[in-house]
N, C-alpha and C positions, 0 to 999 in steps of 0.2 A: 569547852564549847557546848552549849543547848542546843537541840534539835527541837525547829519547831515540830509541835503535832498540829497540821492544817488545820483537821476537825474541830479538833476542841476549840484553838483559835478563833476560828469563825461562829462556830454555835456559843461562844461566850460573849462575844462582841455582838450578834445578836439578840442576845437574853439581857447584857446590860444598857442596849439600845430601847429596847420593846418594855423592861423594867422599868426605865428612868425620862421615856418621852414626855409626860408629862412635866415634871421637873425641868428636865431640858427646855421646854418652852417656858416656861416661868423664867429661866436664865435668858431666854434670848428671845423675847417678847420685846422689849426696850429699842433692843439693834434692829430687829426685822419691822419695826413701823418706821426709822428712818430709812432702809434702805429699800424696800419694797418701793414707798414714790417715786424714788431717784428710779430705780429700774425700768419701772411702768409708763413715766415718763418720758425717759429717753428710747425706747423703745416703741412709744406712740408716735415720739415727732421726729425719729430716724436717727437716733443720735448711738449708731452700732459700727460697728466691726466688718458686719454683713454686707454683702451687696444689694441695693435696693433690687426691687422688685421689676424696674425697668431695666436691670444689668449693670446699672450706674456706679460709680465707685462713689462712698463717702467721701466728705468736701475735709479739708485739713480741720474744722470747727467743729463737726461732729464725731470726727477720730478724736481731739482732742477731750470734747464732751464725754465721747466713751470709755476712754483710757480712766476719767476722773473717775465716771461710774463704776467702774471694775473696779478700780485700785481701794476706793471708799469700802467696796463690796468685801474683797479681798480681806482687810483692814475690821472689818463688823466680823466676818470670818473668824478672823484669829483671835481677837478679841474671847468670839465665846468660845472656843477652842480652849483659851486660855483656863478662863471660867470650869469650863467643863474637865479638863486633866485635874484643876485642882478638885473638884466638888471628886473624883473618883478615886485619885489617887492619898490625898487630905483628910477627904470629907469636910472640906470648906465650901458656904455657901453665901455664894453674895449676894446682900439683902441693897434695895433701892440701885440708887444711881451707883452704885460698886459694880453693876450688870451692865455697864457702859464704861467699862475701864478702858483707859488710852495711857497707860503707864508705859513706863520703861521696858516690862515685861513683854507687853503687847506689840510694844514699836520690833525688841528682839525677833519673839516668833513673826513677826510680819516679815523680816529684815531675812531671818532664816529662812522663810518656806522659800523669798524670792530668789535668795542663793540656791538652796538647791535644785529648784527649778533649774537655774542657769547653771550649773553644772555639770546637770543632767543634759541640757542642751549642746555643749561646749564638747560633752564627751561623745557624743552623738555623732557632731559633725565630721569628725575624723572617717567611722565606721562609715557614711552617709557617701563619702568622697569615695571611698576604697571600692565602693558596691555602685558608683559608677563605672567605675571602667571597664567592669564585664558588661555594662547596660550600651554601651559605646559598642560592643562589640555583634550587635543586635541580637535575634531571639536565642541563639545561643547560649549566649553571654547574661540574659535575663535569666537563664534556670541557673546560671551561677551564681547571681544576686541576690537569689530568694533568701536563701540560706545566710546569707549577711545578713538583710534586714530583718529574719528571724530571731538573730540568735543579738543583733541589736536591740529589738525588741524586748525580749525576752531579758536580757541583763541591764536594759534601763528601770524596767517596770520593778526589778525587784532591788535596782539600786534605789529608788526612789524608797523603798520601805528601810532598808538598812540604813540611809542617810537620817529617814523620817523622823527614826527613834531617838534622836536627839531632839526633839521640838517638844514630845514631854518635860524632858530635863530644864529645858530654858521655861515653861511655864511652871515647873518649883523654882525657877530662880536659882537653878545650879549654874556655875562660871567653871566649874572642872570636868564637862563632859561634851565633849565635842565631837565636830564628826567623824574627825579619827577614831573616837574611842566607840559612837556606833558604828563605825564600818568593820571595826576590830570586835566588836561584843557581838555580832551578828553573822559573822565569817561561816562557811558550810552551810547556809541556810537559802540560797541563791532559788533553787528546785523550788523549796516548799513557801519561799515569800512569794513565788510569782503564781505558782498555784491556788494562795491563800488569794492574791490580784486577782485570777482567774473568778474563785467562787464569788466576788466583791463585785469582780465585773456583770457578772451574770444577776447578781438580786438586780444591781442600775439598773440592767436592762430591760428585764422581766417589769418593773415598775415603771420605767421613761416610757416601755410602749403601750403599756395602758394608761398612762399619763397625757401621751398624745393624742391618742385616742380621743380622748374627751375633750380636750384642746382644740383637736378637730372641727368636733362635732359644736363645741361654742365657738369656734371661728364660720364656720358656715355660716350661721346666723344673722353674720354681718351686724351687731348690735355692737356699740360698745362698748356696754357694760361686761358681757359677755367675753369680749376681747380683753378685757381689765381682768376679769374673773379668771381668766384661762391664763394669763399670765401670774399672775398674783397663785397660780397652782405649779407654776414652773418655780417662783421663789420657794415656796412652802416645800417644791421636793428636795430643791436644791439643798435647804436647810436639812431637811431628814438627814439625806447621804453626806450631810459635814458632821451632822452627828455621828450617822455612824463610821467614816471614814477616820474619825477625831479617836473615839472609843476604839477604833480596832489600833491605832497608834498609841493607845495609852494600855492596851493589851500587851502589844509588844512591848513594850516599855516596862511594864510589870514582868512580863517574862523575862528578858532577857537581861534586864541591868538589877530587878530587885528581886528577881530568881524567883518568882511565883509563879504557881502551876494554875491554871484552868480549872 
């Protein structure tokens, strides 16, 4: 069993994020001019998830609409995802339309993140149920709950990274490593994956709220260009944090299955 070291983890996943941005854009220049319109679009003429601004719930056609846009989004996702485990773990770089792969590889990792998502989900709901019946019991019963949904919290976020490191494996095109054998190559690491969550969570943050910020300040304006621009910077973060969420899984990846150290 490897122990991770948090540190190092994170300040290398950073160094190869801040190294290679340039690059990383050259890879997934292609994907983000298709899927930036789709976004900006359905997001101008209501086609969200969200509740409109009157209270209203989305109509069944623009839930439908939105689902398509995620799932494309999702899908442009893995794709450079894909791209990028190889360009790091390879040193393979795809030149032209090779930067819009829709292979086999890419249908897998799409197929995979949405399993484990739903795993993660499925295992949830057990914990979710059990940490009702002290909430049934009112406020008392709520300081008993806490502590479930902590410590559910807490062993999703870093089931999610133990499951994760399978999704390098499937973009080399390995068929012999599956999520048994990341759940098993990653065992005793529960503490320091969710911690490592922790520091990941805190750079989002520290950038989404200066991201809003500005978002803000070009929505006031009431312009549409401005509205366009301000969105068109929520894609561009979003890309950032899939690079570096991408890189900190092809980290673990390198540590734990091909035994490299930081």
């Amino acid at each position: 069993m490897r122990t991770l070291p948090v540190g190092a983890a994170f300040g290398h996943m950073l160094r190869s994020t801040t190294n290679n941005l340039g690059f990383a854009w050259q890879l997934s220049w292609p994907w983000i001019l298709l899927i930036a319109p789709a976004n900006i679009l359905a997001t101008l003429y209501g086609f969200t998830l969200e509740p409109r601004a009157d209270g209203s719930v989305p109509e069944g056609k623009a839930i439908a609409i939105a689902l398509l846009v995620a799932a494309l989004t999702l899908f442009a996702f893995a794709s450079i995802a894909v791209s990028w485990h190889r360009y790091v773990l390879l040193d393979e770089v795809p030149r032209g339309w090779a930067r819009l792969r829709a292979d086999n590889t890419v249908w897998r990792y799409f197929g995979n993140t949405l399993l484990i998502m739903l795993l993660l989900v499925a295992g949830m709901v057990p914990a979710v149920l059990l940490a009702a019946i002290p909430l049934a019991m009112g406020d008392a019963g709520a300081i008993l709950a806490v502590p479930i949904y902590c410590a559910t919290v807490i062993y999703g976020i870093a089931a999610f990274y133990r499951l994760s490191v399978k999704l390098p494996a499937v973009a080399l095109e390995r068929v012999d490593f599956g999520l048994k054998d990341a759940w098993s190559i990653t065992q005793g690491n529960t503490w320091r994956l969710f911690g490592l969550a922790l520091l990941f969570a805190l750079c989002v943050l520290v950038v989404a709220l200066l991201l809003a910020g500005v978002v803000y300040m070009l929505e006031r304006t009431g312009l549409t260009f401005a509205l366009m621009l301000g969105l068109s910077l929520q894609i561009v973060f979003n890309w950032i944090f899939t690079i570096m969420g991408v890189t900190l899984l092809t980290s673990l990846y390198g540590f734990f299955v091909e035994k490299r150290d930081f």
